[in-house]
Structures are given as structure tokens and as C-alpha cells.
C-alpha positions in Angstrom: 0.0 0.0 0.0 2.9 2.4 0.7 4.4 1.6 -2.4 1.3 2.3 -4.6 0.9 5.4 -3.0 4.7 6.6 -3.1 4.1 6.0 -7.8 2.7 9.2 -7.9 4.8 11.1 -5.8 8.2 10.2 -7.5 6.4 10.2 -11.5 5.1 14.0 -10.3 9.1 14.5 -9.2 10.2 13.0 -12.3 7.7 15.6 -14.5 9.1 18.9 -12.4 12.8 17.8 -12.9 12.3 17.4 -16.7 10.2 20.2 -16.8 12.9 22.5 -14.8 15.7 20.5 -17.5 13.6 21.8 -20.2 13.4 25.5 -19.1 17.4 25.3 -18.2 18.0 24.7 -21.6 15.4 26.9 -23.1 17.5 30.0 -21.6 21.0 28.7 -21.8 19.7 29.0 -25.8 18.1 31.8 -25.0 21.4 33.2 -23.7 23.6 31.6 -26.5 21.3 34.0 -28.9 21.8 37.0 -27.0 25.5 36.5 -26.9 25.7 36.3 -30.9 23.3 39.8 -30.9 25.2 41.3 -28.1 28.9 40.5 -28.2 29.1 41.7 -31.8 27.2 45.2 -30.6 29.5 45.2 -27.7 32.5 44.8 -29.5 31.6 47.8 -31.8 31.0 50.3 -28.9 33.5 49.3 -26.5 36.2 50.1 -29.1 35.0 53.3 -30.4 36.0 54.9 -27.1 39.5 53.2 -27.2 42.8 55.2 -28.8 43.7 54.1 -32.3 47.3 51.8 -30.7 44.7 49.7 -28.8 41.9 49.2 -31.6 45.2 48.0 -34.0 46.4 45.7 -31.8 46.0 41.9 -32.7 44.8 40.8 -29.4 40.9 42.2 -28.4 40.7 43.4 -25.0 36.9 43.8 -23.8 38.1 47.2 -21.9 40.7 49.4 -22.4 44.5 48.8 -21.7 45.0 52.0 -19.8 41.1 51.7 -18.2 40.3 55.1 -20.1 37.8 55.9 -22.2 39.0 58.5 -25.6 36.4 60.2 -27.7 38.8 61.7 -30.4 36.6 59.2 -32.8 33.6 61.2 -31.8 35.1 64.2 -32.0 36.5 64.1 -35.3 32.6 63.0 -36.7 31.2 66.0 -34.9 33.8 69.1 -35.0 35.8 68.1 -38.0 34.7 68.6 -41.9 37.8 66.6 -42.8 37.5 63.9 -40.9 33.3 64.5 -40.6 33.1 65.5 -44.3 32.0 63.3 -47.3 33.1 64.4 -50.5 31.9 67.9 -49.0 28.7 66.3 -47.0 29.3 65.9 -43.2 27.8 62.8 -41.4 25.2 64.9 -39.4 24.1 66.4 -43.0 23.5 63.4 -44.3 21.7 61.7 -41.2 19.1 65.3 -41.5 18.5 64.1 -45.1 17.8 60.7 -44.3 15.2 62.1 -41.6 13.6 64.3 -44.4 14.0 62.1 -46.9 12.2 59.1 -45.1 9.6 61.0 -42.7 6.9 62.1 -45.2 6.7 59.0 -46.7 6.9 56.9 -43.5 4.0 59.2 -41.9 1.9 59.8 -45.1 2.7 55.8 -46.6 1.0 54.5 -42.9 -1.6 56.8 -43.2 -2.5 55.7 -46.8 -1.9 51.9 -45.9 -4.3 52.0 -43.0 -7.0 53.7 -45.0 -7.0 50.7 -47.2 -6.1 48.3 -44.7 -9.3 49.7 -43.2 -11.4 49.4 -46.6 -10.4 45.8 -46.8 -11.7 44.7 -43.6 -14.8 46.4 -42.6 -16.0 47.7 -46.0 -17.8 45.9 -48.3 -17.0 46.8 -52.3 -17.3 45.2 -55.3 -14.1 42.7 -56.2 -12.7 43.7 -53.1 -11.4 39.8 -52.7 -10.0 40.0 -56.2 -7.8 43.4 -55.6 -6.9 42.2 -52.4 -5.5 38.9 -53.6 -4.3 40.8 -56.0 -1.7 42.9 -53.7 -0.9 40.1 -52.5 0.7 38.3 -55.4 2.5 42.0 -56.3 4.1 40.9 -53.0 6.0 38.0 -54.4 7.2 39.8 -57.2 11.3 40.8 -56.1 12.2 44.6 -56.3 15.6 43.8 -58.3 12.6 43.1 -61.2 11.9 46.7 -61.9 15.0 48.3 -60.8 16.4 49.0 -64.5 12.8 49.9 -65.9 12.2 52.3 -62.7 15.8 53.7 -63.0 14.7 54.2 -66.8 11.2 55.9 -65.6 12.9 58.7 -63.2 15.9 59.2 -65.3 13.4 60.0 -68.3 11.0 62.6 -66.2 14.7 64.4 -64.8 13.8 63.0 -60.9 17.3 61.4 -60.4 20.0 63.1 -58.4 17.2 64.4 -56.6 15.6 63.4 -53.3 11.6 62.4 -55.8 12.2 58.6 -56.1 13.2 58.2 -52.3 10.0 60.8 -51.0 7.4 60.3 -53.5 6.3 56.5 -54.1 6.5 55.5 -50.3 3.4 58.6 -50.3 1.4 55.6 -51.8 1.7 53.3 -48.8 3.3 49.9 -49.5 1.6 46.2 -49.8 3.3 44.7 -46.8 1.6 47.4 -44.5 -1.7 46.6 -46.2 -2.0 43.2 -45.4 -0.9 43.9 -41.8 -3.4 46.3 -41.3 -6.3 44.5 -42.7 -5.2 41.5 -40.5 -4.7 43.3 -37.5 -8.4 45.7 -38.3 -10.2 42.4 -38.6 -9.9 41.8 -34.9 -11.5 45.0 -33.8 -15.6 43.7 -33.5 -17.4 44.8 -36.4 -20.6 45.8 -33.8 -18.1 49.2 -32.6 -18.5 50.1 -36.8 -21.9 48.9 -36.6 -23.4 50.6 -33.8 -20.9 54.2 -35.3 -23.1 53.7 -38.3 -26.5 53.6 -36.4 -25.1 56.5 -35.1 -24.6 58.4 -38.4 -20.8 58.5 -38.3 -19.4 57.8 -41.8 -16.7 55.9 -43.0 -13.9 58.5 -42.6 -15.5 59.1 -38.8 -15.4 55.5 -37.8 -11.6 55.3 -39.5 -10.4 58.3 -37.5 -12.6 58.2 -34.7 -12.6 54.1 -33.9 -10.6 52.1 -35.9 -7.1 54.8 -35.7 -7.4 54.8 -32.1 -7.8 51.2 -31.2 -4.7 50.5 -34.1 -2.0 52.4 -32.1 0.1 49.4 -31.5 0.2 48.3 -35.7 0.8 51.6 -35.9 3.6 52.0 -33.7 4.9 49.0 -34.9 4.6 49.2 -38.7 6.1 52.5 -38.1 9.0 51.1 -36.6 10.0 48.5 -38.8 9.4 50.8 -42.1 11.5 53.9 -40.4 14.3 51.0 -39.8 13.8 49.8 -43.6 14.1 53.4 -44.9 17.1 54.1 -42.5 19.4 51.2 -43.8 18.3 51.7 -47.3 21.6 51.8 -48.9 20.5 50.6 -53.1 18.2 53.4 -53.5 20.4 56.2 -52.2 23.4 55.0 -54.6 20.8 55.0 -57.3 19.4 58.2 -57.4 21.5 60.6 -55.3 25.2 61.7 -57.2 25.0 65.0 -55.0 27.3 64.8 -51.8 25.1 67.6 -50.4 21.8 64.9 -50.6 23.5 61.7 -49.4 21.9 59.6 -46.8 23.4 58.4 -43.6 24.2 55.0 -45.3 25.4 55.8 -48.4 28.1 58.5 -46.5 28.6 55.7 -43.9 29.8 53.8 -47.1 31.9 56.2 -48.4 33.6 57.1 -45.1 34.6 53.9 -44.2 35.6 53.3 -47.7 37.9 56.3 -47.1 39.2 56.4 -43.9 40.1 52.5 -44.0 42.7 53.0 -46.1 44.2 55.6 -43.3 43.6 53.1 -40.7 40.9 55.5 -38.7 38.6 53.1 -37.0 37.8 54.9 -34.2 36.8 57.4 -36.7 34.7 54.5 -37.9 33.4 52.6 -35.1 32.2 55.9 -33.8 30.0 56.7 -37.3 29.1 53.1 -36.6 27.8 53.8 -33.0 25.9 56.9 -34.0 24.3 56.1 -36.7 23.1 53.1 -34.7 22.0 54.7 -31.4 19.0 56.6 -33.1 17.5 52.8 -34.0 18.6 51.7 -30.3 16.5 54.2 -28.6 13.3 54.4 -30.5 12.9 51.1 -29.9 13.8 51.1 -26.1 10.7 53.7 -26.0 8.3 52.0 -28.1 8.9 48.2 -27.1 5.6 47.7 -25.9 3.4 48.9 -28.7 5.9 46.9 -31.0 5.7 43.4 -29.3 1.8 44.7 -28.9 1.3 45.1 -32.5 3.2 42.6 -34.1 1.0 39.9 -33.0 -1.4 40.4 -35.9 -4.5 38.7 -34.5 -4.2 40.5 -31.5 -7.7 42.8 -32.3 -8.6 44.9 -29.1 -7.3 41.5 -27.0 -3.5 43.2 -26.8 
């Protein structure tokens, strides 16, 4: 009888050790992955602030020798046209044009995606099945398709070497965003557009007045990952832009460490690195929450 009743006890021990097993090794991969993300990030930040003897050496050291931190790096990207200066453009120029380049089109885009978003999952329209199917397939069509025959397109209406091709077609929204509004808009209960119509709100009320509100975290989030898109865009900017005075941050970031490798200045490097990263670093410290909020799709009003 004691030995029937002890079975339980030691298979319910046997369950919580190999569950406890389980989570060990859930977060010692958990932790292997962070390392991979971090160390690398690390690596890059620790030796901007070291002197250019120490970043040379052979041997990495994860702090300085001396235990002193040097910012000549920094101060060469931010007081300095010759060392700050691409082909005329300093690195703080060219990170203003990639804000003003990028921002319209980021804001306006969303905007524009939502609306239709919006259309595709409350309204009812003829073939709206069809022309949403239809974005859909435009999806799985690769952008190096149309690159020549777009290059061809602005070159012949006198848009490139100008700022046009970035700003103006990401004013029409893009596919991607589309499909993750509709998906996350079909979660919102259609009896809150229901009872707005009872009400005699119309379609551009109930948009701006229900379904923008309750959307904040797609929002957010699509936001996010477009601005990060735009930001690292490197093709487009070496496309269109020949003007030193219009590069974006990449494309100078590219030509600086292009430049200054030869000279051996990497801390003149590693520092461009660090700052053109930190804008990307801190957004997303601030908007974490709506991001993992939104980017569940099916999430509705239930986030």
C-alpha cells in the first residue's frame, strides 16, 4: 500500500525535474542568442571609445588597456569637416537628409496603408477579394525586377540626383503594411463600426474616430519597422542621389569607411558606426511595448 501510494509522488518529481531540465535549456539557448546579438554590438561600442594603438592591436581586449575611455573618434565625426566630411557632406548632413527624406513618406505611406487596410476589412465593395489577392501576389514579385525599368522611368521625367524617387512613391503606402493592417483591423468587433453607423458616423469618422485609435500598436509597430527599412536603405540612395550635399546616412557611412580604411581611422569609424546606430537603439527602447503589442497580428482589441 505504501508503495502504490509513493508511484505518484516520484512520477510528479520526475515531471518537475524534466520540466525545470527543459526551461534550463530553453534560456542557456536563450542566452547563447543574445550572446551572438550582443557581443558583436559590444564589441563595436567598446572600441570606439579606445585610442587608435589599442583598436590596432591583434589581441581584443573587452576594456581598455589604460582603463580610459577617448572620444577623439567622436570628436572628429562631430567638429571636423575633414574627418566629418564626405566628399563635402558631413555625417550629421547626411543623417538630416535621411530624416527628411524618409519622414513624409513613412508618416503619409501608414496613413494611406491603414485607410485601405481599413477598406479591406470592414467595407464591403465590389471585387474587393480580387484586388486584395491581387496585392498580394504584387508581393511576391522581387524589387531587383523593376529596378532598370524604374531607373529608366525617373531618369526620363529628370527626378534622379534628386531626393523624388526616395520621397514620392512611399506617399502611396506599400503592400506589406496593407496586409498587416487588414489583418490586425479584422480583430477590432465589427458591432463598434456597426453601432458608429447607427449612429450616423461615416466611413472617414469610424476610421479616424474608432478604428485609428484602437490600431495604435500596428501603428507603432509598422512604423517602426518601415522607419528601420528606410534608415538602412543603402540601393536606393546610390541609385538616385550623385549630389554629396543629398547623401543619406548609409550611403556616407559607405563612403567614409571606404575612405578612412585606407588611413587606418577606426575609431573614426566605429564611432559613425555607434551613432548612426543609437537613433535605432533608442526608439525602440521607447516603443517596445506597442511593438511586441502590434506585431501579433490577430491580436484585435485583445492586446
Amino acid at each position: 500500500m505504501e508503495n502504490t501510494q509513493a508511484l505518484p509522488v516520484t512520477a510528479k518529481h520526475k515531471k518537475t525535474v524534466g520540466h525545470v531540465v527543459c526551461e534550463i535549456l530553453i534560456y542557456l539557448v536563450l542566452l547563447l542568442m543574445l550572446a551572438f546579438v550582443l557581443v558583436p554590438f559590444y564589441t563595436v561600442v567598446i572600441s570606439s571609445f579606445k585610442n587608435l594603438p589599442d583598436i590596432l592591436q591583434p589581441q581584443f581586449t573587452w576594456w581598455p588597456k589604460d582603463g580610459k575611455f577617448y572620444f577623439e573618434g567622436y570628436k572628429a565625426i562631430f567638429s571636423s569637416e575633414n574627418y566629418g566630411g564626405v566628399g563635402g557632406a558631413t555625417l550629421l548632413r547626411s543623417f538630416w537628409n535621411t530624416i527628411w527624406m524618409n519622414f513624409p513618406p513613412l508618416i503619409v505611406g501608414l496613413f494611406v496603408s491603414a485607410a485601405a487596410g481599413f477598406a479591406f476589412a470592414k467595407l464591403s465593395f465590389p471585387c474587393k477579394n480580387f484586388l486584395f489577392q491581387f496585392l498580394i501576389v504584387t508581393m511576391m514579385v522581387p524589387g531587383c525586377v523593376s529596378l532598370v525599368s524604374s531607373y529608366l522611368m525617373y531618369d526620363t521625367i529628370r527626378w534622379t540626383d534628386t531626393a523624388l524617387p526616395i520621397l514620392v512613391p512611399g506617399l502611396f503606402g506599400a503592400v506589406g503594411s496593407v496586409f498587416f493592417m487588414r489583418q490586425y483591423m479584422q480583430g477590432i468587433p465589427d458591432e463598434l463600426v456597426e453601432a458608429a453607423k447607427i449612429d450616423g458616423m461615416g466611413n472617414v469618422g469610424i476610421f479616424f474616430r474608432i478604428i485609428v485609435p484602437l490600431s495604435v500598436p500596428v501603428f507603432v509597430s509598422l512604423g517602426l519597422l518601415n522607419f528601420i527599412g528606410r534608415y538602412n536603405d543603402y540601393l536606393s540612395a546610390l541609385l538616385y542621389l550623385s549630389d554629396p550635399e543629398l547623401y543619406t546616412l548609409q550611403l556616407a557611412l559607405q563612403n567614409l569607411s571606404s575612405m578612412y580604411r585606407v588611413e587606418g581611422l577606426w575609431d573614426v569609424i566605429l564611432a559613425a558606426c555607434v551613432i548612426s546606430i543609437a537613433p535605432l537603439v533608442l526608439i525602440y527602447i521607447f516603443t517596445q511595448k506597442y511593438f511586441i503589442k502590434g506585431i501579433s497580428m490577430s491580436s484585435g482589441l485583445k492586446g
